[in-house]
Backbone bond lengths (Angstrom), bond angles and torsions (degrees), N, CA, C in turn:
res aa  C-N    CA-C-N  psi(-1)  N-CA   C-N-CA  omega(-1)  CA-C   N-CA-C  phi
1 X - - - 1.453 - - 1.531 108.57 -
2 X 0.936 117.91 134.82 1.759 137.72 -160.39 2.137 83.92 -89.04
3 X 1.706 96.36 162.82 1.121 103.03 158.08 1.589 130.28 -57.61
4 X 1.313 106.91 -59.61 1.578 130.47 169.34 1.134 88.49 -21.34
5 X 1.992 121.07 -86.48 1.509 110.39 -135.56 1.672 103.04 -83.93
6 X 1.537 109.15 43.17 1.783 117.58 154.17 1.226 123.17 -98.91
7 X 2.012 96.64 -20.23 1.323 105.28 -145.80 2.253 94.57 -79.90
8 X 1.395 98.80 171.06 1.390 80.10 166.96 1.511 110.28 -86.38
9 X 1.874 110.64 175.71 1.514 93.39 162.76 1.388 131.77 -46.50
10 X 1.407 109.44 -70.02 1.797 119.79 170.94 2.128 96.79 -13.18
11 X 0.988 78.26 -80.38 1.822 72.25 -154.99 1.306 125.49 -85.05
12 X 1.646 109.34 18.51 1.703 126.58 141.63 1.441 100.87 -73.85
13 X 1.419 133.84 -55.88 1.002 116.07 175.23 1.806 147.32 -82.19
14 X 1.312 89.77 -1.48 1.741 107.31 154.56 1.570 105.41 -85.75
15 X 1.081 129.89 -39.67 1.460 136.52 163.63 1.869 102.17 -28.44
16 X 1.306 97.36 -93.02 1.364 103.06 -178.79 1.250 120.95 -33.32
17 X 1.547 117.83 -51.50 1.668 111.23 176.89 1.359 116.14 -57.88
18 X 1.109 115.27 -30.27 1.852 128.46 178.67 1.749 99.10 -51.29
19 X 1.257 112.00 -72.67 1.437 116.92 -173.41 1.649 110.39 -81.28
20 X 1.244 138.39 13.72 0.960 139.46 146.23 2.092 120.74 -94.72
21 X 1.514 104.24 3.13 0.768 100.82 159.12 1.255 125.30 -112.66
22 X 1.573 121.61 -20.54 1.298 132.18 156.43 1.523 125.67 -48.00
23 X 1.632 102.95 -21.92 1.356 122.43 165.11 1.659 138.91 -56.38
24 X 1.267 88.00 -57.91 1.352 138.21 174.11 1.921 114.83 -55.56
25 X 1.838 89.10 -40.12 1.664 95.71 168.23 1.345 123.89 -103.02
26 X 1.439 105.03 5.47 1.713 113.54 147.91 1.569 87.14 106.67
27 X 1.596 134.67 20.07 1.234 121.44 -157.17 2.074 88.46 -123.93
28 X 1.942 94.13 74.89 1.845 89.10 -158.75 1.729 78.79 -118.81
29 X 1.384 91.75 177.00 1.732 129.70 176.37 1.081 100.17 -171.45
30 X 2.276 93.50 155.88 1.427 89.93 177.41 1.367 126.81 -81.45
31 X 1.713 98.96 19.33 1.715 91.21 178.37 1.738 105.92 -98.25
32 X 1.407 116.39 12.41 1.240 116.93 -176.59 1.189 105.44 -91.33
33 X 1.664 106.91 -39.09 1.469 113.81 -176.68 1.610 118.89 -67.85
34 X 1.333 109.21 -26.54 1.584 132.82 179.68 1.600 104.28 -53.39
35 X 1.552 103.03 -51.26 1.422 120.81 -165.33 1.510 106.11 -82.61
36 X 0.940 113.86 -12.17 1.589 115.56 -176.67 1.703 114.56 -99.91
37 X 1.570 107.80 -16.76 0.990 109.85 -176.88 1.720 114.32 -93.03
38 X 2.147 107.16 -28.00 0.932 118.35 154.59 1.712 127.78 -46.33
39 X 0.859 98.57 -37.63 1.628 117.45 178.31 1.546 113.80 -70.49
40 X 1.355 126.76 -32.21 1.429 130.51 -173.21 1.223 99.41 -104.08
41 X 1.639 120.54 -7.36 1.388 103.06 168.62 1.630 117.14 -95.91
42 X 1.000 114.45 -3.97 1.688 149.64 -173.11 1.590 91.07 -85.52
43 X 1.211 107.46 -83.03 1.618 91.78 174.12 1.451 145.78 -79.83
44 X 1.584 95.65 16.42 1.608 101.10 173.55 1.845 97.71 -101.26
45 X 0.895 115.67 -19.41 1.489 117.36 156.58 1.289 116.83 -52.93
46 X 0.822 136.93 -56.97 1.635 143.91 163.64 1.672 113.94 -73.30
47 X 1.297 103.65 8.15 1.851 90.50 178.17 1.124 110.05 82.82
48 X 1.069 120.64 -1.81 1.665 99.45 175.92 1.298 112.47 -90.60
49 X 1.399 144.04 137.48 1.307 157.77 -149.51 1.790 101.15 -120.37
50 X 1.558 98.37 97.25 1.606 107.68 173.03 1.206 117.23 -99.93
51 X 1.718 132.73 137.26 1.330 130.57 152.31 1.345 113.09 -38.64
52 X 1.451 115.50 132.63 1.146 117.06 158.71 1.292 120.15 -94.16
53 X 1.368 144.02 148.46 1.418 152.62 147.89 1.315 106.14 -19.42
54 X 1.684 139.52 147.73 1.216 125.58 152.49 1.565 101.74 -73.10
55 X 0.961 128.17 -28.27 2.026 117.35 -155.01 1.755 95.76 -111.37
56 X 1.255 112.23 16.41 1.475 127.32 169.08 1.762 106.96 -39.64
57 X 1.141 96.10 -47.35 1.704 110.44 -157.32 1.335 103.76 -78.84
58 X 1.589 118.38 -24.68 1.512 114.18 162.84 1.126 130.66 -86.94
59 X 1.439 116.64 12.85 1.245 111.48 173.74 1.777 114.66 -148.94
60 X 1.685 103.15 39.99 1.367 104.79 153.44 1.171 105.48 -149.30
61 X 1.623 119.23 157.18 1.401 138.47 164.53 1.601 116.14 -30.53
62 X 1.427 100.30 118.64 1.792 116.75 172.51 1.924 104.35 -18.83
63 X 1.574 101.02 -48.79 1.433 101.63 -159.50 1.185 107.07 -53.69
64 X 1.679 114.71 -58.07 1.622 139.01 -178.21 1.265 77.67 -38.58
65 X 1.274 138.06 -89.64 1.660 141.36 -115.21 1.849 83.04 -74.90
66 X 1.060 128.13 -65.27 1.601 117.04 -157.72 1.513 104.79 -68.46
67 X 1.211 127.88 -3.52 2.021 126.60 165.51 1.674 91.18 -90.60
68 X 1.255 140.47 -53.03 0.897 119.77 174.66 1.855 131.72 -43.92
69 X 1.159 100.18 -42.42 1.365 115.51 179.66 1.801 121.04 -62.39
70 X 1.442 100.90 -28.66 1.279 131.15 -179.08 1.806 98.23 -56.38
């Protein structure tokens, strides 16, 4: 079990906006992108419906990307 799926919704999803804004100011890695993708798969488990990144897919592991897709 990942951190995320401890976290509650509320602050998985203030989570995500946090590092999608850290994104956004050019201050990225691929472990940010890793973590962001962990996170949208965390809340698409629960229904919650996250933006994805367009360049998401280049910068996480096959595995991430095919649970995401799920």
């Amino acid at each position: 079990m990942s951190l995320y799926e401890k976290l509650p919704s509320e602050f998985l999803i203030q989570f995500y906006y946090e590092v999608k804004k850290m994104i956004s100011r050019g201050l990225v890695s691929r472990n940010m992108y890793y973590e962001l993708g962990l996170i949208i798969a965390v809340a698409s488990r629960r229904g919650i419906l996250l933006e994805k990144p367009k360049d998401l897919e280049q910068h996480i592991a096959h595995e991430l990307l095919m649970e995401l897709n799920n």
